[in-house]
C-alpha positions in Angstrom: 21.8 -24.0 -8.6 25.4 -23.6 -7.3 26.6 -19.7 -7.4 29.8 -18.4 -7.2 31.2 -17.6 -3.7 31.1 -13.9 -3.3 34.8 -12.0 -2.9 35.6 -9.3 -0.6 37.9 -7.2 -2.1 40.8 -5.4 0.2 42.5 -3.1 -2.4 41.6 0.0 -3.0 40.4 -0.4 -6.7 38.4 -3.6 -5.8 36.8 -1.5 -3.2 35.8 1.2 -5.7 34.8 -1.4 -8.5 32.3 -3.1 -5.9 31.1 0.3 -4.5 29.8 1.3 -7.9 28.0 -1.6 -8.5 26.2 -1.1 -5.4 25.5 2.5 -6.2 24.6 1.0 -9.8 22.2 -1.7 -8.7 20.1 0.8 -6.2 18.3 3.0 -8.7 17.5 0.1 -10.7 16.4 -1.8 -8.3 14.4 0.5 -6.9 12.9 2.0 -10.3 12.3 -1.5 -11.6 12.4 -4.3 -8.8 14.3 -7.9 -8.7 12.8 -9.6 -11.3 13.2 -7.0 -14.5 16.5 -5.7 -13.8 19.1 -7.2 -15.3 22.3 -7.9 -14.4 23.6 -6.6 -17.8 21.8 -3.3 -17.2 23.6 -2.8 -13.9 27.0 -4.1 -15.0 26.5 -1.3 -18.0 26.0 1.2 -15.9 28.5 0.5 -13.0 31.3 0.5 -16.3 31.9 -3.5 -15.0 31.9 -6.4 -17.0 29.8 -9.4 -16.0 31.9 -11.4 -14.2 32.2 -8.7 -11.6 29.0 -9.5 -10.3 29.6 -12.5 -9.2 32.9 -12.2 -8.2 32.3 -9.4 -5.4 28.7 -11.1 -4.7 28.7 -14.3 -5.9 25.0 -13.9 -8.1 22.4 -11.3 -9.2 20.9 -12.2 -5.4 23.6 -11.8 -3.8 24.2 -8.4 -5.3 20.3 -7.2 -3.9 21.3 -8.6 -0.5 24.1 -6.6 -0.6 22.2 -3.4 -1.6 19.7 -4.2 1.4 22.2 -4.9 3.9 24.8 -2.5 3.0 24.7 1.3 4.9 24.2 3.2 1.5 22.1 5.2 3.5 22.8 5.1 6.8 20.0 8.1 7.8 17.2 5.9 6.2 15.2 4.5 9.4 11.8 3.2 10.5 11.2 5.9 13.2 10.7 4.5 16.7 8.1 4.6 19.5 9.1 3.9 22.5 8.2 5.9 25.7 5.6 7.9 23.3 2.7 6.5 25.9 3.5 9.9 28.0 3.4 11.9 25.2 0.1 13.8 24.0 -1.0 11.7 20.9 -1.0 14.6 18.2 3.0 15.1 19.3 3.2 11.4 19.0 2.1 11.8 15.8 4.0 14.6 14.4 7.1 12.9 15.8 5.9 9.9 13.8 5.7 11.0 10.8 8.3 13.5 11.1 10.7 10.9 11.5 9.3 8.8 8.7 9.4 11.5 6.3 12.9 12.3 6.8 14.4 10.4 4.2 12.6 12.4 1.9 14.6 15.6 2.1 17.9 14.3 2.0 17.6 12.9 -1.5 19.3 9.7 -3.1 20.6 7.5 -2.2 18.3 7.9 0.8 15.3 7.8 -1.0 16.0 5.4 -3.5 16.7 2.9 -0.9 13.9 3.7 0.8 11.6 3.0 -2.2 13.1 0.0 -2.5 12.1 -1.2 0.5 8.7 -0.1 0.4 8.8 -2.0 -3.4 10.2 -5.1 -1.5 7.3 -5.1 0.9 4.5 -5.0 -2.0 6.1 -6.7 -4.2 8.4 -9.3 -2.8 11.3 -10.7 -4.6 11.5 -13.7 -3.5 15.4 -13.5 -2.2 15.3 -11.9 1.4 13.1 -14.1 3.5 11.3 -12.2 6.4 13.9 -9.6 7.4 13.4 -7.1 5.1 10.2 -5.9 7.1 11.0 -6.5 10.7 11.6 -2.9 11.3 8.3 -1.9 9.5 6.8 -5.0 11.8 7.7 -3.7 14.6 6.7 -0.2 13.4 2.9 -1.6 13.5 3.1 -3.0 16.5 3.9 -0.6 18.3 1.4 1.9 16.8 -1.2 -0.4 17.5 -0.4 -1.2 20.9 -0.2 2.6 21.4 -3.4 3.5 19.6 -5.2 0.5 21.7 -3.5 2.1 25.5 -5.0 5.4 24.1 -8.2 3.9 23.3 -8.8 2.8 26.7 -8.3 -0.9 25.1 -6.5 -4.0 26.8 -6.1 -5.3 23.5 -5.5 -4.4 19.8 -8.7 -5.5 18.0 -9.2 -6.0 14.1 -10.3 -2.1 14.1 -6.9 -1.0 16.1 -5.6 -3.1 13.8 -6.7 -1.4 11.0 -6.5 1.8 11.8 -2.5 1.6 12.7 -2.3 0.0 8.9 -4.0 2.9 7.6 -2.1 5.8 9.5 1.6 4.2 8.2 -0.5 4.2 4.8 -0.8 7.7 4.8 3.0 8.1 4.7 3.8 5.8 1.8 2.3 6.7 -1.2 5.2 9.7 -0.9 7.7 7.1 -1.4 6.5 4.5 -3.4 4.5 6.7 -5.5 7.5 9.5 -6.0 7.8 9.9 -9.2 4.1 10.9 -9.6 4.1 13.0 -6.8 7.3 14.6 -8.6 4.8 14.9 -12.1 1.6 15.9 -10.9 2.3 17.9 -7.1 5.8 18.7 -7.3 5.7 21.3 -4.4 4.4 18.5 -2.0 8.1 17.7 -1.8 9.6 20.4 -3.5 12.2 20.9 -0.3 12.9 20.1 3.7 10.0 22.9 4.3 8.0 20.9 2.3 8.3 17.9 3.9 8.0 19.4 7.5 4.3 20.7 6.3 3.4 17.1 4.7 4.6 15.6 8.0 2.6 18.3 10.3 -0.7 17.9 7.7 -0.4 14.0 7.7 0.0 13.5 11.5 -3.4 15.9 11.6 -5.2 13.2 9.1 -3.9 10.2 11.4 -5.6 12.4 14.6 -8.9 13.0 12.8 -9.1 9.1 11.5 -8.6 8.0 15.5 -10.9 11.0 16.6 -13.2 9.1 14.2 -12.8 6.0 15.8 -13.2 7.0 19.2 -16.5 8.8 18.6 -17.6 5.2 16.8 -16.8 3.2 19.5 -18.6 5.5 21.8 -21.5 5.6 19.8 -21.7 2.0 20.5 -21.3 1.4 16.2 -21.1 -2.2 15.2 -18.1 -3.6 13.5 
């Protein structure tokens, strides 16, 4: 199917006009994913007609490229981990998840576009390809290569390998699970304080889970 070419506008009006699209689109993308938002919903609530949609993105997919790509939150990041080899593992972790969590006190758009990566990831749209998760890729492997170097490990084995899928686990129910987490345990995230104490609590978890491990591979315990 042939789409319109997308436009980028240069006056000032355009500039707004596409911007609230954008800033339409996120929320209902994130709330409702790729497939069952419309693009009547979001040209409602951006006050745009249609047409605008393709003209400043050329199609509906164009329009959730643009919401990926675009810097509507420029603080949302998938914390790294380099150099953290010299660094005690339970700072390492803290750091971690620290980092990871920090979207979380800053709010939308932050965390709406972070929830709508994470939504992405389980529940792929179809329109992005592979790129949407080559920071949380990367993320993994470095996790695992560090839990294997800590392990005393030349290589990450199917255990390593779970265990780095299960610590960035910990992390994401906060985001793709918010609105619960809002319903049932508001003060989890209640405010920054909050989220320093989740961060500090779940980098403790990911410690005991390798402690764990350790003490079952020394104890010789099958697979």
């Amino acid at each position: 199917m042939t789409t319109t070419s997308a436009h980028q506008p240069t006056r000032a009006d355009g500039i707004l006009a596409r911007r609230r699209l954008l800033e339409a689109a996120l929320p209902l993308f994130a709330a409702k994913g790729y497939q069952q938002t419309s693009t009547r919903e979001i040209a409602d609530a951006a006050g745009a007609n249609l047409a605008a949609i393709n003209y400043y993105f050329g199609d509906k997919a164009g329009l959730y490229r643009a919401v990926f790509s675009e810097s509507l939150c420029a603080d949302a990041k998938v914390p790294p981990l380099d150099a953290a080899a010299e660094l005690p593992l339970e700072i390492v972790l803290a750091g971690f998840f620290l980092d990871f969590l920090i979207p979380l006190k800053n709010g939308a758009p932050v965390d709406l576009m972070m929830r709508l990566h994470f939504r992405e990831l389980l529940d792929p749209s179809g329109v992005l390809g592979q790129e949407h998760d080559a920071k949380l890729a990367a993320l993994y492997t470095g996790l695992a290569g560090l839990l294997a170097q800590h392990l005393g490990l030349a290589d990450m084995d199917a255990d390593i390998q779970r265990l780095a899928h299960s610590i960035i686990g910990l992390a994401l129910p906060y985001y793709v699970a918010r609105d619960l987490i809002d319903r049932v345990s508001p003060v989890l995230l209640a405010d920054a304080t909050a989220v320093d104490t989740l961060a500090d609590r779940l980098a403790g978890y990911a410690l005991a889970m390798i402690t764990n491990e350790q003490q079952r591979r020394q104890a010789g315990s099958t697979p």
